[in-house]
VOPAGU-2260 file (C-alpha; in pm, 1 decimal, decimal comma):
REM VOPAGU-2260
SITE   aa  ch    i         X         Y         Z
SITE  UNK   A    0   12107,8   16129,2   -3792,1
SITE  UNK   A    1   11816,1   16258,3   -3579,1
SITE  UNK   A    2   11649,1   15962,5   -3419,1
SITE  UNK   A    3   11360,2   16190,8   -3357,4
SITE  UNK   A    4   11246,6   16251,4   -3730,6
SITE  UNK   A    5   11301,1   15894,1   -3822,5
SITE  UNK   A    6   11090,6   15818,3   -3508,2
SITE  UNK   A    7   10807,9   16019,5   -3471,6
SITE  UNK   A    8   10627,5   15954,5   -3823,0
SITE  UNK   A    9   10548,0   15549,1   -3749,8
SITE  UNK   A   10   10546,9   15533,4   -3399,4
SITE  UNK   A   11   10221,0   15567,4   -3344,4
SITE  UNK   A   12   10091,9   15347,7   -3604,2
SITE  UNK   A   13   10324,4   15075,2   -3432,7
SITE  UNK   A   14   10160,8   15154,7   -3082,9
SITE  UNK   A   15    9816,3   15180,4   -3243,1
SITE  UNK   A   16    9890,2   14811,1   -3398,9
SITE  UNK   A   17   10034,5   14718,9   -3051,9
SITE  UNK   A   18    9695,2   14798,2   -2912,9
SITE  UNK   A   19    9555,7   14648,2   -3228,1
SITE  UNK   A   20    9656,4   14255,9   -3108,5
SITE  UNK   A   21    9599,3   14261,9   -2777,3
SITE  UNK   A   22    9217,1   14427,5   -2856,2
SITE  UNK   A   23    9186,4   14161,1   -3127,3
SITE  UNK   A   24    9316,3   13903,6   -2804,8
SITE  UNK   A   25    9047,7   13987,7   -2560,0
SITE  UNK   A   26    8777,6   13959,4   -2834,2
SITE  UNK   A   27    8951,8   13631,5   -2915,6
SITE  UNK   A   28    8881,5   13492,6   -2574,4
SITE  UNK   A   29    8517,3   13549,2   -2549,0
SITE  UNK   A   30    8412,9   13508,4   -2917,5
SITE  UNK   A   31    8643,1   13187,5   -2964,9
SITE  UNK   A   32    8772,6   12937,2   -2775,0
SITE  UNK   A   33    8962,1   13071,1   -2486,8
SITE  UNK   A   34    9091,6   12737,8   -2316,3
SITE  UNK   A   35    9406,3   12726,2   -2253,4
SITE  UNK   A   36    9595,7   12389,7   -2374,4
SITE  UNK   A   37    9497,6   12135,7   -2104,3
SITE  UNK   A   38    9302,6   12345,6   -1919,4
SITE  UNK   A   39    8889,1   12216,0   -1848,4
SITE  UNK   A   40    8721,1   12553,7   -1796,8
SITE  UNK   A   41    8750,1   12850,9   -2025,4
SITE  UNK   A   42    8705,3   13229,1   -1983,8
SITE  UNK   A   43    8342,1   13229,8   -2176,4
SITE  UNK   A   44    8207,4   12911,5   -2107,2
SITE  UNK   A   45    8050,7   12856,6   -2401,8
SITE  UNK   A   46    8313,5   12624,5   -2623,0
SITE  UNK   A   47    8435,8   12596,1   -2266,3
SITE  UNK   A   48    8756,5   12295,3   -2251,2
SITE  UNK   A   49    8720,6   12198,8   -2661,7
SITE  UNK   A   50    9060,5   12344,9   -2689,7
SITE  UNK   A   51    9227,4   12099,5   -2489,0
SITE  UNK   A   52    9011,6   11822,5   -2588,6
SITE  UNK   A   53    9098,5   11791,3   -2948,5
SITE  UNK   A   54    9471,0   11846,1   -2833,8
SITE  UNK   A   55    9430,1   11490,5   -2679,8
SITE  UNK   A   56    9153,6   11345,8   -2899,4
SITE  UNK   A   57    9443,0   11414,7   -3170,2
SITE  UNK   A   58    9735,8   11262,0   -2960,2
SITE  UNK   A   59    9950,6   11602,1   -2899,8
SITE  UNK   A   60   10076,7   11429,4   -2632,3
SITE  UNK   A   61   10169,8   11122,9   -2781,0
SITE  UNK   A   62   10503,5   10991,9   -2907,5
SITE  UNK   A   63   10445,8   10844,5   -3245,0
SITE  UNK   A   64   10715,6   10700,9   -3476,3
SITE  UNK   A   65   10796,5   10904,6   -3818,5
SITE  UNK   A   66   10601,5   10592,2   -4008,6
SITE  UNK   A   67   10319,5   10571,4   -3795,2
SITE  UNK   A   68   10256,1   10925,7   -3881,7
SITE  UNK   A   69   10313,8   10931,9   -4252,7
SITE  UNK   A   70   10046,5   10632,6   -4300,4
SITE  UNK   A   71    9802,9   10900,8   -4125,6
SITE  UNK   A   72    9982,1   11204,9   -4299,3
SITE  UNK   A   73    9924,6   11023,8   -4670,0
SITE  UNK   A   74    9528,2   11041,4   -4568,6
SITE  UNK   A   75    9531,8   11398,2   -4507,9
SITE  UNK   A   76    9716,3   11495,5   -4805,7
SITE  UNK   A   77    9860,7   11847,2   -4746,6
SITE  UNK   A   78   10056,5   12068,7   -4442,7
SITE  UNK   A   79   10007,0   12417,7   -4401,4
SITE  UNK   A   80   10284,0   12587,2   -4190,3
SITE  UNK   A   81   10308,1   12988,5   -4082,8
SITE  UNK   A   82   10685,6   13025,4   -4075,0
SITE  UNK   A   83   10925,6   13333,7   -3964,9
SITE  UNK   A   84   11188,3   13214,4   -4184,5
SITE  UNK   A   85   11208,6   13184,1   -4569,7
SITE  UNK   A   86   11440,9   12922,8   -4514,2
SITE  UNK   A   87   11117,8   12677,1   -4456,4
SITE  UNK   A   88   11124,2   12658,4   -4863,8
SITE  UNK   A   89   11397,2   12424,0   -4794,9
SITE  UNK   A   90   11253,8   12245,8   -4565,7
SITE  UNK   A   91   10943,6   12208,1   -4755,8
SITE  UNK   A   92   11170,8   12026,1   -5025,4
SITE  UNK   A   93   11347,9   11788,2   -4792,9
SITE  UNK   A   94   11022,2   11735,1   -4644,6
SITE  UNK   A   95   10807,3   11654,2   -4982,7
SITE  UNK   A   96   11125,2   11440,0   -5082,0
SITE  UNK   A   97   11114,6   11203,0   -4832,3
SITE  UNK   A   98   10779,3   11146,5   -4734,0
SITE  UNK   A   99   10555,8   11165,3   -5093,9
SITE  UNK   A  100   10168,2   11248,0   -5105,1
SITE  UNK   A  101   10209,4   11505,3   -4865,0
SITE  UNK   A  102   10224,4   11859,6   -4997,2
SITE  UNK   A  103   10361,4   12151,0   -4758,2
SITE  UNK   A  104   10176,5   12476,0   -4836,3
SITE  UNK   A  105   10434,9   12769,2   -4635,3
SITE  UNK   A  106   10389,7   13094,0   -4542,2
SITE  UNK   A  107   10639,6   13320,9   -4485,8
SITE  UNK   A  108   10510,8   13567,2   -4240,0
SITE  UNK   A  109   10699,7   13750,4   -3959,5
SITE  UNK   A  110   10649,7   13679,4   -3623,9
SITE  UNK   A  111   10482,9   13990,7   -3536,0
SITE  UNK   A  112   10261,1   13958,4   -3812,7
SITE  UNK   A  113   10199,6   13622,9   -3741,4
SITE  UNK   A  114   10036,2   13678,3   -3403,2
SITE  UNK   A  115    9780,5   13924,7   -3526,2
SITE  UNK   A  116    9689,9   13658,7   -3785,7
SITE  UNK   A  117    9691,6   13393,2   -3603,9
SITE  UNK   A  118    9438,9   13573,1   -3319,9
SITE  UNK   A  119    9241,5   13728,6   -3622,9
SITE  UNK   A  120    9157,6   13368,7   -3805,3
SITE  UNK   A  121    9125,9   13215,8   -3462,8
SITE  UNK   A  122    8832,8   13460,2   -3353,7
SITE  UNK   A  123    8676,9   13406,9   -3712,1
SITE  UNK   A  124    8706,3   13006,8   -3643,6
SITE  UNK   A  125    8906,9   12972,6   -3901,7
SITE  UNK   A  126    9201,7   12730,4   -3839,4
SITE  UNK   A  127    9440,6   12740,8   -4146,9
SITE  UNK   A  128    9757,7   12699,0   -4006,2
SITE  UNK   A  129    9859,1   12354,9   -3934,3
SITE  UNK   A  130   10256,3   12443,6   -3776,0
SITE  UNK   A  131   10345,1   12734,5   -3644,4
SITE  UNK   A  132   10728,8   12836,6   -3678,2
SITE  UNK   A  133   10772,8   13150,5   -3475,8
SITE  UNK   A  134   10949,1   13339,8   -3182,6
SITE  UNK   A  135   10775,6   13430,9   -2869,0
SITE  UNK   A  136   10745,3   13800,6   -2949,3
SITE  UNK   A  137   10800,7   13923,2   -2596,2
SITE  UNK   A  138   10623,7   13653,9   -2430,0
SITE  UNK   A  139   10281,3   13735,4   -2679,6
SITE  UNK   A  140   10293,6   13357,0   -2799,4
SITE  UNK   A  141   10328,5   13177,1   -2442,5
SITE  UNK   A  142   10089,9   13433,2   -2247,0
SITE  UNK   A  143    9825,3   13476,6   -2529,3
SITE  UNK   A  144    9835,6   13227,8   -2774,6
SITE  UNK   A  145    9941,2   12892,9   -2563,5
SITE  UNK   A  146    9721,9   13021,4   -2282,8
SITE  UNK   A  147    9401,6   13087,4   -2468,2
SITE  UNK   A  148    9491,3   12723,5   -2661,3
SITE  UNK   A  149    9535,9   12933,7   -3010,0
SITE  UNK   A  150    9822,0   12722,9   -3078,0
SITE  UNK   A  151    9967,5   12401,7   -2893,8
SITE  UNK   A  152   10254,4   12261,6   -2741,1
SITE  UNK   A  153   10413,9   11896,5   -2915,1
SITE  UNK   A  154   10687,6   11731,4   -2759,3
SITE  UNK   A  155   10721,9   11412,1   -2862,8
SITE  UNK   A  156   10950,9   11230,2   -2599,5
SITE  UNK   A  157   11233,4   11101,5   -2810,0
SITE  UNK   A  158   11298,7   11420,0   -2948,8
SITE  UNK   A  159   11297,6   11652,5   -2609,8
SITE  UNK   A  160   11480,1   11352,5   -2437,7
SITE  UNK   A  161   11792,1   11443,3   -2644,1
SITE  UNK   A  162   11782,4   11771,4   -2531,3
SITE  UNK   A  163   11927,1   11947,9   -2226,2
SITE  UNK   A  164   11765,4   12162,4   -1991,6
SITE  UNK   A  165   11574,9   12404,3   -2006,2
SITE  UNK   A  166   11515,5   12263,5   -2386,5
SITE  UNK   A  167   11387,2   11905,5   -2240,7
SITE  UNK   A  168   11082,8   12038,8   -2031,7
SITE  UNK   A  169   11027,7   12374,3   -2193,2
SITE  UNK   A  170   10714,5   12520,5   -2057,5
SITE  UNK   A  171   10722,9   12764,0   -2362,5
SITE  UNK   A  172   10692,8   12483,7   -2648,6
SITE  UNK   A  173   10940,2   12265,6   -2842,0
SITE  UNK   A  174   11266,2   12449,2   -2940,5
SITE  UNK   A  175   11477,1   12318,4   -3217,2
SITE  UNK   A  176   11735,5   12543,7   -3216,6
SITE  UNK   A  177   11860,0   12868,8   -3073,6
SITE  UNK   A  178   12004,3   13262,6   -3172,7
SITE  UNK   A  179   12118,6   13522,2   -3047,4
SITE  UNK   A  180   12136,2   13953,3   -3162,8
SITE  UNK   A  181   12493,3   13978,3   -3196,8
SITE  UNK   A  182   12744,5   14295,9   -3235,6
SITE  UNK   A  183   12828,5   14299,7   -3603,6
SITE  UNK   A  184   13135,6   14464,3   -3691,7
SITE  UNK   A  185   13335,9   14515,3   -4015,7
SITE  UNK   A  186   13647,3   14289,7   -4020,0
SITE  UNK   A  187   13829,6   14511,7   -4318,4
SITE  UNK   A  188   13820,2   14738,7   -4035,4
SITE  UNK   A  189   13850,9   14580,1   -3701,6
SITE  UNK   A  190   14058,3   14226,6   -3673,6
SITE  UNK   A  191   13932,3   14195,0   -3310,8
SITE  UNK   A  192   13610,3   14317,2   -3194,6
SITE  UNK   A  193   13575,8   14661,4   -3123,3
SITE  UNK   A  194   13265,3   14647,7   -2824,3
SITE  UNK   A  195   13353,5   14441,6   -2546,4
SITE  UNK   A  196   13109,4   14602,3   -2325,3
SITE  UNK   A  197   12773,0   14674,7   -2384,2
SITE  UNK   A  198   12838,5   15031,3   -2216,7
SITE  UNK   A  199   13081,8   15127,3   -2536,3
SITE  UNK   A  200   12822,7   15192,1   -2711,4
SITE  UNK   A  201   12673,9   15491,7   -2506,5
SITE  UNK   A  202   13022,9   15626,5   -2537,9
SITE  UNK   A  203   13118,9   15925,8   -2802,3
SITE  UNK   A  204   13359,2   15701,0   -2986,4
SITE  UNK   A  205   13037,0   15585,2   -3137,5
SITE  UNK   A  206   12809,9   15871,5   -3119,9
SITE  UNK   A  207   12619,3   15814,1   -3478,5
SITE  UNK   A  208   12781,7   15472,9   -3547,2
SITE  UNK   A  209   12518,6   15231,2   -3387,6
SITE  UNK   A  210   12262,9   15091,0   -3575,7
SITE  UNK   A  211   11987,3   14862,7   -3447,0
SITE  UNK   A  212   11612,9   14759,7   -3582,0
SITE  UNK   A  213   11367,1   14976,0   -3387,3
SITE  UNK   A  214   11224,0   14868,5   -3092,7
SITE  UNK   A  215   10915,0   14953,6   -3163,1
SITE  UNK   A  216   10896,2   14756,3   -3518,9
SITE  UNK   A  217   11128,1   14466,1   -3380,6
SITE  UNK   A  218   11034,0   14259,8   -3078,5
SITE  UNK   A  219   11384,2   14103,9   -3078,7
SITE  UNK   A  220   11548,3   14433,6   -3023,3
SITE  UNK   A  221   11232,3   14512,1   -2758,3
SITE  UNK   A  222   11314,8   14160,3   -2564,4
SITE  UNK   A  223   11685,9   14236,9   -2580,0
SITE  UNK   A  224   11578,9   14578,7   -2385,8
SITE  UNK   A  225   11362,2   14366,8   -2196,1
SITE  UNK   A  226   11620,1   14098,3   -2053,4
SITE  UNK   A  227   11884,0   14424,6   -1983,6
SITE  UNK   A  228   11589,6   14589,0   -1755,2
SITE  UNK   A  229   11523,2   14240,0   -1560,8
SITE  UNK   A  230   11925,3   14206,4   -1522,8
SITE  UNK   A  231   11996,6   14544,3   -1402,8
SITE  UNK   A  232   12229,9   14406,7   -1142,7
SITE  UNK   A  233   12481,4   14260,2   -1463,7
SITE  UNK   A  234   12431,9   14578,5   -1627,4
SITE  UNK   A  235   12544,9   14788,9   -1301,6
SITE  UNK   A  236   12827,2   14600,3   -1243,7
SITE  UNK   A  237   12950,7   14633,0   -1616,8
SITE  UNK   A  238   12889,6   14975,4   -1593,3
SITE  UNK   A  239   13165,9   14961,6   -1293,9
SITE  UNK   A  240   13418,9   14755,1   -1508,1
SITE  UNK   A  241   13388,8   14958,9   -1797,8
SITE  UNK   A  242   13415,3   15354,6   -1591,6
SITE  UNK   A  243   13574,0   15229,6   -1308,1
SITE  UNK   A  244   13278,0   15352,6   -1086,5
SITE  UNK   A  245   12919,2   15317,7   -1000,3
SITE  UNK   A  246   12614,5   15423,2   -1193,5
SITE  UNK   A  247   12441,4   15750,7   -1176,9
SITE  UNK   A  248   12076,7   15624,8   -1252,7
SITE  UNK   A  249   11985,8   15981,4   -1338,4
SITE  UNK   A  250   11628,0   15906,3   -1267,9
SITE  UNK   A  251   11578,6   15577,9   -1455,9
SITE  UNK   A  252   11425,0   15257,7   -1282,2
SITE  UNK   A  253   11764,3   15095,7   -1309,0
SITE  UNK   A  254   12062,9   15064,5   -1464,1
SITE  UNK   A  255   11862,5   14885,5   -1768,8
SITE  UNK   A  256   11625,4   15140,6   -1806,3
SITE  UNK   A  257   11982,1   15380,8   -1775,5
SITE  UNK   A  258   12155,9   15243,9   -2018,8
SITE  UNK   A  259   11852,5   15222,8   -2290,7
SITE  UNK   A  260   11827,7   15650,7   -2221,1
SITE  UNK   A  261   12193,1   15677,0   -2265,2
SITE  UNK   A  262   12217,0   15448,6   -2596,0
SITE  UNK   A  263   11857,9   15620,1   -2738,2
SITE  UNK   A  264   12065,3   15964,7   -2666,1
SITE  UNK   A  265   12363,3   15878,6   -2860,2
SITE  UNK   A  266   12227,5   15923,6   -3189,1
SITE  UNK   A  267   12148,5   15592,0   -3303,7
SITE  UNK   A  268   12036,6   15492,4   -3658,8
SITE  UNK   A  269   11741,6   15288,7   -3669,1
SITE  UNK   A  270   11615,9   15062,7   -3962,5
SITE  UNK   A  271   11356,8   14823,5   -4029,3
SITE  UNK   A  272   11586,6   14472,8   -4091,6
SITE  UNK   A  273   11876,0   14316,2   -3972,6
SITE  UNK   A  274   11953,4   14294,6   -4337,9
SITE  UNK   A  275   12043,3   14641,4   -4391,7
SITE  UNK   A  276   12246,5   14586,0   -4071,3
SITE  UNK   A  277   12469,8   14415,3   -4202,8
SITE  UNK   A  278   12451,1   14536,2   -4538,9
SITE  UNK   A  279   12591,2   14913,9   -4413,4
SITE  UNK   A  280   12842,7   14780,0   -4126,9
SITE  UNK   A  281   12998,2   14465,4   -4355,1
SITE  UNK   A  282   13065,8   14732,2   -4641,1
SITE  UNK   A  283   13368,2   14738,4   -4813,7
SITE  UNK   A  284   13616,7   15012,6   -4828,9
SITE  UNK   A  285   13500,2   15213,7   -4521,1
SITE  UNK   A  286   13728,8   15415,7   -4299,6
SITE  UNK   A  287   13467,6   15442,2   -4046,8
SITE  UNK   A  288   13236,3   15182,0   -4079,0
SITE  UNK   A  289   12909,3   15158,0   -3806,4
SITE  UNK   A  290   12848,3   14857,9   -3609,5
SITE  UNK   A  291   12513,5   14706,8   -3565,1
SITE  UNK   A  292   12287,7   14471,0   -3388,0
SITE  UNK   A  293   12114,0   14160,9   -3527,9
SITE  UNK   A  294   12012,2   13793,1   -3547,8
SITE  UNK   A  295   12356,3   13600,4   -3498,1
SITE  UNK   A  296   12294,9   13368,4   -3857,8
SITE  UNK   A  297   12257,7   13696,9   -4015,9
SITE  UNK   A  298   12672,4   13661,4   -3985,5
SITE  UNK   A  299   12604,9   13351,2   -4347,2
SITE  UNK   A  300   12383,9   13589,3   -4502,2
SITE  UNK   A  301   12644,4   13878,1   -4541,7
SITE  UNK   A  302   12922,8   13653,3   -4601,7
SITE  UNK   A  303   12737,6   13532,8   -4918,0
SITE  UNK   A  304   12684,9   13834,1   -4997,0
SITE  UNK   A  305   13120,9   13923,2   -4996,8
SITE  UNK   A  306   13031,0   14142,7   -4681,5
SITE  UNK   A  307   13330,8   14166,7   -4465,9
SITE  UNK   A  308   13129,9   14087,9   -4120,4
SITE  UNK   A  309   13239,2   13915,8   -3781,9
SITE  UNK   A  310   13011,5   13897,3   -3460,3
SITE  UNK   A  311   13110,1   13947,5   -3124,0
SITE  UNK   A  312   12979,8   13685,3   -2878,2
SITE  UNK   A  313   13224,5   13791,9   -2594,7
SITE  UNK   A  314   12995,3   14131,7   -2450,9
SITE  UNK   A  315   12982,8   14218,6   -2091,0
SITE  UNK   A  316   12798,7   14134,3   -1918,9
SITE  UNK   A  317   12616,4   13909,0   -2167,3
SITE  UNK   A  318   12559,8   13893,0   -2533,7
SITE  UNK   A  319   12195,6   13882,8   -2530,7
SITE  UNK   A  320   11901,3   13740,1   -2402,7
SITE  UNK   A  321   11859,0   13359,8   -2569,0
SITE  UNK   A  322   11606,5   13403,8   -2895,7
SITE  UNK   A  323   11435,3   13051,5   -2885,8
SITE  UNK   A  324   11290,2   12912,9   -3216,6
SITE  UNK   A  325   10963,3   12774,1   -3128,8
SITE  UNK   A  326   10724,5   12474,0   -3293,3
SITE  UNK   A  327   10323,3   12498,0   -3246,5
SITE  UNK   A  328   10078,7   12320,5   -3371,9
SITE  UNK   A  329    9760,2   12523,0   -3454,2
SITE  UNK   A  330    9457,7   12474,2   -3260,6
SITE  UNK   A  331    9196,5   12263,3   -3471,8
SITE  UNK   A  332    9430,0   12165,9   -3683,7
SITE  UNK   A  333    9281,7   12039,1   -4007,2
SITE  UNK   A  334    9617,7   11774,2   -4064,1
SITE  UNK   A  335    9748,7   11702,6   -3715,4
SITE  UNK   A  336    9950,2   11424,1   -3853,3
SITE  UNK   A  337   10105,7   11572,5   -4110,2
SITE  UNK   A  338   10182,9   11900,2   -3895,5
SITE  UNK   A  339   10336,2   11622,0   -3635,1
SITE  UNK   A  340   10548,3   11425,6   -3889,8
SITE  UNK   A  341   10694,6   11797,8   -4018,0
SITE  UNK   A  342   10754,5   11940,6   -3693,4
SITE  UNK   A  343   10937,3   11600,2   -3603,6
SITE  UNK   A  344   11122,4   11667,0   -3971,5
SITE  UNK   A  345   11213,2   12008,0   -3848,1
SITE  UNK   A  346   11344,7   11937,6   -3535,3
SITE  UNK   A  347   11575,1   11673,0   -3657,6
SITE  UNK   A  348   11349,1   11345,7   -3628,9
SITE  UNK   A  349   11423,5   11015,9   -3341,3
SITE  UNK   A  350   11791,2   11031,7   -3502,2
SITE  UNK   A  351   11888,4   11402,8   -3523,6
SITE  UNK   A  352   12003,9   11342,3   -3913,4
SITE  UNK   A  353   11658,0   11464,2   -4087,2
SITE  UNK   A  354   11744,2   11710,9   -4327,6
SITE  UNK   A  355   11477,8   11970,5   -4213,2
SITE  UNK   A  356   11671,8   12084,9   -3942,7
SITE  UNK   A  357   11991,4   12100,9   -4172,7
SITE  UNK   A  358   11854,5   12478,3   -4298,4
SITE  UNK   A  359   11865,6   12637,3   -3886,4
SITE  UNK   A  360   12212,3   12470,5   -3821,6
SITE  UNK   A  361   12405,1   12720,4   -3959,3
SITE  UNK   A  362   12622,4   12991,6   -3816,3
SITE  UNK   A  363   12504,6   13176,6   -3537,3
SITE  UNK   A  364   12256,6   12872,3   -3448,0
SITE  UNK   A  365   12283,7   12672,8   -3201,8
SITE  UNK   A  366   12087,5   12342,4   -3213,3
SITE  UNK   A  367   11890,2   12213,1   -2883,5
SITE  UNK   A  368   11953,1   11821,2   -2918,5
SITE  UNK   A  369   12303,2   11707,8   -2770,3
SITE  UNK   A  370   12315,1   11442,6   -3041,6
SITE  UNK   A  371   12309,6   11711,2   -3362,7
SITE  UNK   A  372   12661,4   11846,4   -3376,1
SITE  UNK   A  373   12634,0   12251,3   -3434,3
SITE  UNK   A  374   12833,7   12419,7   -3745,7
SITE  UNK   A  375   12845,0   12713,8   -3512,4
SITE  UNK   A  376   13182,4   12689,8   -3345,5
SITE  UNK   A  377   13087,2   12803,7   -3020,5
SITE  UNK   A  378   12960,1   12520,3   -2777,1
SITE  UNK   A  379   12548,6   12609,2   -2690,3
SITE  UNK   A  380   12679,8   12508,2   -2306,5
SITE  UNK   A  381   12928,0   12815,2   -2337,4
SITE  UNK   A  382   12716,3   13102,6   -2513,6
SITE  UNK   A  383   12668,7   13380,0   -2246,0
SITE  UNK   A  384   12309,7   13487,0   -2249,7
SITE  UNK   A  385   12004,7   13586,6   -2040,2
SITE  UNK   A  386   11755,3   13345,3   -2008,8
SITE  UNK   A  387   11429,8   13386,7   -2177,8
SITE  UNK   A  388   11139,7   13487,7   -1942,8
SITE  UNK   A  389   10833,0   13507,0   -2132,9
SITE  UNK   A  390   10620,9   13638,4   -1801,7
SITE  UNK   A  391   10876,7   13949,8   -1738,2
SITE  UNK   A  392   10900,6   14039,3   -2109,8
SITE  UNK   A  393   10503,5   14051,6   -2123,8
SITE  UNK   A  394   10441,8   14223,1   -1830,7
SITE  UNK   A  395   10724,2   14464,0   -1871,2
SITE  UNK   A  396   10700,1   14525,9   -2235,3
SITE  UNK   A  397   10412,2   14828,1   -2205,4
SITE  UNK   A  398   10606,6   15001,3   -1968,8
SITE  UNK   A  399   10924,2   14981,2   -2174,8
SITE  UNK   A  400   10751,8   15082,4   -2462,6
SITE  UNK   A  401   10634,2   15435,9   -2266,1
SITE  UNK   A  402   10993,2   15476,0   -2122,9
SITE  UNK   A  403   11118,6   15450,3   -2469,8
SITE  UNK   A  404   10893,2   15693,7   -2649,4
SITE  UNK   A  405   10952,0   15976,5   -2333,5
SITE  UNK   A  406   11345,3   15955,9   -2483,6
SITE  UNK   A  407   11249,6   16037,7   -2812,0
């Protein structure tokens, strides 16, 4: 497949859009409220600290009980939440179950979308969203959104005390459970996993046989990139084990950079969702099946389907950077107490047994809270991934984004 024809046609919209949020950003900051969460002075002056204000005038960092907040949550009626996954629809259930009178109004919205939104309706002053249930997006959340007081932290202290570090003082937000982008592979096919080293796939054994959501369209796959550039040293030294000598950086920054040119040069099929990932690898009665990257749960999704998938979590010299699940509540929020008693519902409530988090703890999840036992047989203390570093992956992204389109 020529990567360049399925390229060329949208990746400049995707740059232009790229250029789009961060535009729409800097308006934000002098139009609207640019305080940062717990900050006193702002970029504008103007609305200069009110960010940060009615974070504490509304007790974001307070630790309430669940039935102190559904008294207050009854009064306010309704929730409206911005969620990545459409699995919030059964979280909305559990959630309308148990505490009646207050409705949950969700929006599935991806996260990418999501931050556009979110800075568009913030510049406007309008403040719909009440929880926001996203990923970081390359750091866009933390540096922008949290900064600029968009959207604000909640960690209520007998949820985040259950969880280890770097869960329990997150400076990103509160994290209620984990992923990963995993190496799919078909298991009619392969009864062991066939990439053990993230350098296979640069390899001519699977020269048109790697498939992978763009990195332009996907800010996983882009952070993935990301945490490979800011480990170079793993990725040089598995380089070695896998050749059996050192790296020829051919020009390239580093051995990060290197092996993104090598991979973008091996023919690679790109698509726009982990779904038809899996879809094409977990396929049944292929000879010669691809093998693809995506979100670890996507591993339940196929198997419902009768896909004939398995995941590879054992990749040298790790199997991704972590993907963190992330909890907000939006700044002015019109039903604070109702967006704290949900994200408390989501993230597994004072006892870890509330049925909201029951849809995320699944396989290929990994749940923060040492007292919520996983369904994902691999212990969250043994995955082997890159931490998350929200302030490389933002400052880092624009340049990875030029190196990328120069390969194409």
């Amino acid at each position: 497949m020529n990567l360049k024809k399925r390229f060329t046609v949208k990746s400049a919209v995707v740059v232009m859009l790229c250029s789009t949020v961060l535009m729409v950003s800097a308006c934000g900051s002098n139009t609207a409220n640019p305080a940062a969460s717990g900050s006193d002075k702002g970029a504008a002056g103007g609305q200069a600290g009110t960010s940060s204000a009615w974070a504490e005038k509304v007790g974001l960092n307070k630790t309430e009980t669940a039935d102190e907040l559904y008294a207050k949550a009854k009064e306010e009626g309704s929730v409206v939440i911005y969620s990545m996954s459409s699995r919030i629809s059964d979280t909305k259930d559990s959630f309308e179950a148990k505490y009646p009178g207050v409705k949950v109004e969700a929006y599935n919205v991806s996260s990418v979308d999501m931050l556009e939104k979110l800075i568009r309706e913030h510049g406007a002053g309008i403040y719909n969203a009440d929880v926001v249930f996203t990923k970081d997006t390359g750091g866009t959340f933390t540096l922008e959104l949290l900064k600029k007081g968009i959207v604000h932290k909640y960690m209520p202290s007998d949820l985040v005390s259950k969880m280890p570090e770097p869960y329990k003082s997150q400076v990103e937000g509160l994290v209620p459970y984990v992923e990963v982008r995993g190496i799919f592979y078909n298991t009619d096919v392969y009864k062991t996993p066939p990439v053990t080293n993230w350098w296979d796939l640069t390899t001519p054994e699977w020269k048109s046989r790697v498939m992978l959501s763009d990195p332009m369209k996907s800010a996983d796959t882009m952070d993935l990139f990301l945490a490979m550039i800011q480990n170079a040293d793993d990725m040089k030294q598995a380089y070695k084990e896998k050749f059996g000598k050192e790296i020829e950086l051919n020009g390239s920054p580093n051995a990060g950079y290197e092996f993104i040119k090598r991979l973008s040069k091996n023919d690679l099929i790109l698509t726009n969702s982990g779904g038809d990932i899996v879809k094409a690898v977990g396929k049944t009665g292929q000879a010669k099946p691809p093998i693809g990257l995506a979100v670890s749960t996507k591993l339940r999704e196929g198997q419902s389907q009768g896909l004939k998938l398995g995941v590879s979590y054992d990749v040298k010299p790790k199997v991704s950077q972590v993907e963190q699940a992330l909890l907000y509540i939006g700044d002015q929020s019109k039903h604070p107490n109702a967006a704290k008693l949900l994200i408390r519902w989501m993230a597994g409530e004072a006892d870890g047994k509330s049925a909201g988090l029951k849809p995320f703890n699944l396989s290929g999840s990994w749940p923060t809270r040492s007292d919520v036992t996983p369904v994902e047989e691999l212990p969250l203390a043994k995955l082997n991934v890159w931490k998350y570093d929200p302030v490389f992956f933002y400052e880092n992204s624009p340049k990875l984004r030029d190196f990328w389109l120069k390969q194409q």
